[in-house]
N, C-alpha and C positions, 0 to 999 in steps of 0.2 A: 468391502468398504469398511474403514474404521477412521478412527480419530484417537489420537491419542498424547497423553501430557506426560513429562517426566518430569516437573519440577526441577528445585535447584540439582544440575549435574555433579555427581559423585564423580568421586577422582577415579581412573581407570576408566573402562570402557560401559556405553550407556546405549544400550540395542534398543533400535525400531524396531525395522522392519526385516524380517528373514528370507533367504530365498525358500522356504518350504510354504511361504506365502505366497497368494498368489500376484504379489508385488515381484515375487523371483530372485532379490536380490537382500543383502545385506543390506542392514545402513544404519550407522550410531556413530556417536561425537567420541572422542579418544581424550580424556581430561588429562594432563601430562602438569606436572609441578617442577620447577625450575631442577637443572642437571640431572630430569631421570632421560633414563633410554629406554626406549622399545622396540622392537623388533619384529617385523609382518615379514611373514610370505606363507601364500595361499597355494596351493599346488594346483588347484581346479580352475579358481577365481582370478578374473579385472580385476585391479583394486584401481580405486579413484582415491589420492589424500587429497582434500582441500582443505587451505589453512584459516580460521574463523576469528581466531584471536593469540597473541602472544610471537615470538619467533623462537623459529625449530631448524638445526641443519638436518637437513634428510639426503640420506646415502642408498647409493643403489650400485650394482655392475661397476664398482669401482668410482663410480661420481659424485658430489656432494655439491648441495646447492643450501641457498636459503632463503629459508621462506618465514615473511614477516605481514604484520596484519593489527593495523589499530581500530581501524572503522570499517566495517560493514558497508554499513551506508556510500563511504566515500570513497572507499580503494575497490578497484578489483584484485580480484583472488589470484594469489601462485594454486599452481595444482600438480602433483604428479601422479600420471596414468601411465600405470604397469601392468604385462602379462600376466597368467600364473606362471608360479615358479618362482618368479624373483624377488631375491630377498631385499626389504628394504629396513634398514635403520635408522631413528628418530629422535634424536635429541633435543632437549625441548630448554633452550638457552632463558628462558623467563616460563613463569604459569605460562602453558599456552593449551590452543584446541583446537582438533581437528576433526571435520569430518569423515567418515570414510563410506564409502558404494562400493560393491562388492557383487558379481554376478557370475556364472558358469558361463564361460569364454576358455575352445578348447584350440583356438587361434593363436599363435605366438606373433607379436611385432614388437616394434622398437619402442622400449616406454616413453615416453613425452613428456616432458618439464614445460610447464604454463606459465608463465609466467605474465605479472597483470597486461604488462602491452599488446599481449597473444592473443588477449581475452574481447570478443568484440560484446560492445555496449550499445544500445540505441533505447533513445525513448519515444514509446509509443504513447500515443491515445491525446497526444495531447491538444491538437484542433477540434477534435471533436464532444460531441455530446457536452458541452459547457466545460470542456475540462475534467470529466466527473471520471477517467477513465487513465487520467495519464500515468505512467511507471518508468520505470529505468529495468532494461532486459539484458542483464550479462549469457552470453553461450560462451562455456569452456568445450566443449567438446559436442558433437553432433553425427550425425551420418555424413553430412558436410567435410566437415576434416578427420573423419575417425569412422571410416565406414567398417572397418575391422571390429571394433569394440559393438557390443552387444547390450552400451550404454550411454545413457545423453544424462549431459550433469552442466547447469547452469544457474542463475541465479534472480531474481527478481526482488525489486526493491517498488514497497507501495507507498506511492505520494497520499500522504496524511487526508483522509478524507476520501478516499479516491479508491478502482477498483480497478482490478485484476483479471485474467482470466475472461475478459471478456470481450466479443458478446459470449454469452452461453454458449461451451459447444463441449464436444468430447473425442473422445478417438479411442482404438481398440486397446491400444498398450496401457499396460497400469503404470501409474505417474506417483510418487511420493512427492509433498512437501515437509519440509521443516523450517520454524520460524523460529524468529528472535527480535523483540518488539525495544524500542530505543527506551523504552523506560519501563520502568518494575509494575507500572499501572497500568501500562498501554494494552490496549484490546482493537482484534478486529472479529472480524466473523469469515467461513470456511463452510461455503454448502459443496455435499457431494452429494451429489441427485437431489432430491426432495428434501434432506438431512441437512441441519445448519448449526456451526458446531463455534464457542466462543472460540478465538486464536488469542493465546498468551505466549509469554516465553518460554520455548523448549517445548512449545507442540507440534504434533506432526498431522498428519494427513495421510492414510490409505486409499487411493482415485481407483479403484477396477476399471478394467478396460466397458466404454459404456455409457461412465458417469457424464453428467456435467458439471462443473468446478471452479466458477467464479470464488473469487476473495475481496473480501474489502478489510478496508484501514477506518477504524474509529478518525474522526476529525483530531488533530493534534498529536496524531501519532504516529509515526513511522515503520512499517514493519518489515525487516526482508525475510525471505524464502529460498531456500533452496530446490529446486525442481531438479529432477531427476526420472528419468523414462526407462523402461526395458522395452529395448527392440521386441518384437517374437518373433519366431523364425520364419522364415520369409514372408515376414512382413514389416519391415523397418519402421521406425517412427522418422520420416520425412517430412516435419513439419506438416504431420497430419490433424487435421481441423474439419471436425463435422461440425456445423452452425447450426443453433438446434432452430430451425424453420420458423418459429412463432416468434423470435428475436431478430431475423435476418432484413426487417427494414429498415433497423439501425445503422445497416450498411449502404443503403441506398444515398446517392449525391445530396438532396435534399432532407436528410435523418432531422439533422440538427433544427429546420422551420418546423418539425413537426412535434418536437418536444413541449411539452408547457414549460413558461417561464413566470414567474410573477412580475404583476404590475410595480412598473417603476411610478412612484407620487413624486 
């Protein structure tokens, strides 16, 4: 379990999380400044690029696509998911940023270009509890369409005031977040277990397999996150959800009559 800020991102590469953690995998943002290139390939590792801001052509096995991105909030994500082994190269046509997930996958398949229409979207939470719970939940990739990969990379966006991650629950696999808050002021808050940790721009989240991991959004502020899971071995993360027992009446048909409300005068 950890928490952690990197403040404003240096140009080049800006490490989380490691796989010698017991997160298992890689994960840091790739700062790139107009016409540089870069060049990945991991001989061991997935690699996930997901694009966060700016546009980059990225080349693989002969292919070249492009991948652009203004809002957060309001676009979904291009992504490309590759074997190891393959090399991939990154041109970055404006300032741009990319994510990158990275985990021991000794599997070869065909890499995947995401693109935002690929990417499915839905918002949750929003008839219940007064509203206090609604989000917008992108999955680029899962055991669903990617049972091969040894990783789940998605994205959640928290409606202003409102929370995440809920009810309270956990599951065995470690889950990293990292956020990016719409304004230089904005705050939410990030409990893992018992532990509750401010969320600014450019923090992340260490989840051990275990925790529970709600989030919420300061009122007026918009936050999104990146979610990301590692499978462990035969045990896949399937939309795994333990409900921790002393919240699960929140789920009952009548949750909502049994909330307090205040008096309307």
């Amino acid at each position: 379990m950890r928490f952690g800020r990197l403040g404003q991102l240096k140009h080049g590469y800006n490490a989380m999380t490691t796989r010698e953690s017991d997160m298992l995998m890689d994960i840091g943002y790739q700062e790139m400044d107009e016409n540089e290139i870069v060049e990945f390939e991991d001989p061991l590792q997935e690699t996930a690029f997901v694009i966060t801001t700016g546009d980059v052509e990225i080349c693989w096995n002969g292919k070249k696509e492009l991948m652009h991105r203004e809002s957060l909030l309001d676009e979904n994500p291009y992504c490309l998911h590759v074997p190891h082994g393959v090399k991939v190269v990154v041109k970055a046509l404006k300032k741009s940023e990319l994510l990158i997930q990275k985990t021991l996958n000794d599997r070869d398949f065909e890499p995947v270009f995401y693109r935002p229409k690929d990417v499915q979207a839905n918002v949750f939470g929003g008839g219940v509890w007064q509203g206090t719970a609604e989000r917008t939940v992108r999955t680029i990739f899962d055991y669903d369409n990617a049972p091969y990969s040894n990783m789940v990379n998605g994205e959640v966006i928290m409606t202003p005031g409102c929370w995440t991650g809920y009810t309270p629950h956990n599951h065995p696999q470690p889950e990293v977040y990292t956020y990016k808050v719409d304004r230089p002021q904005g705050f939410g808050c990030a409990f893992i277990g018992d532990n509750v940790f401010k969320i600014e721009d450019n923090t992340w989240s260490e989840i051990s397999g275990g925790y529970m991991h709600p989030q919420c959004a300061a009122p007026g502020y918009a936050i999104w996150y990146s979610w990301m899971i590692r499978h462990l071995d035969g045990d896949p993360w399937k939309k795994t959800r333990n409900d921790l027992p002393e919240h699960t009446w929140l789920l009952e048909p009548d949750a909502d009559s049994k909330i307090w409300q205040p008096h309307k005068k």
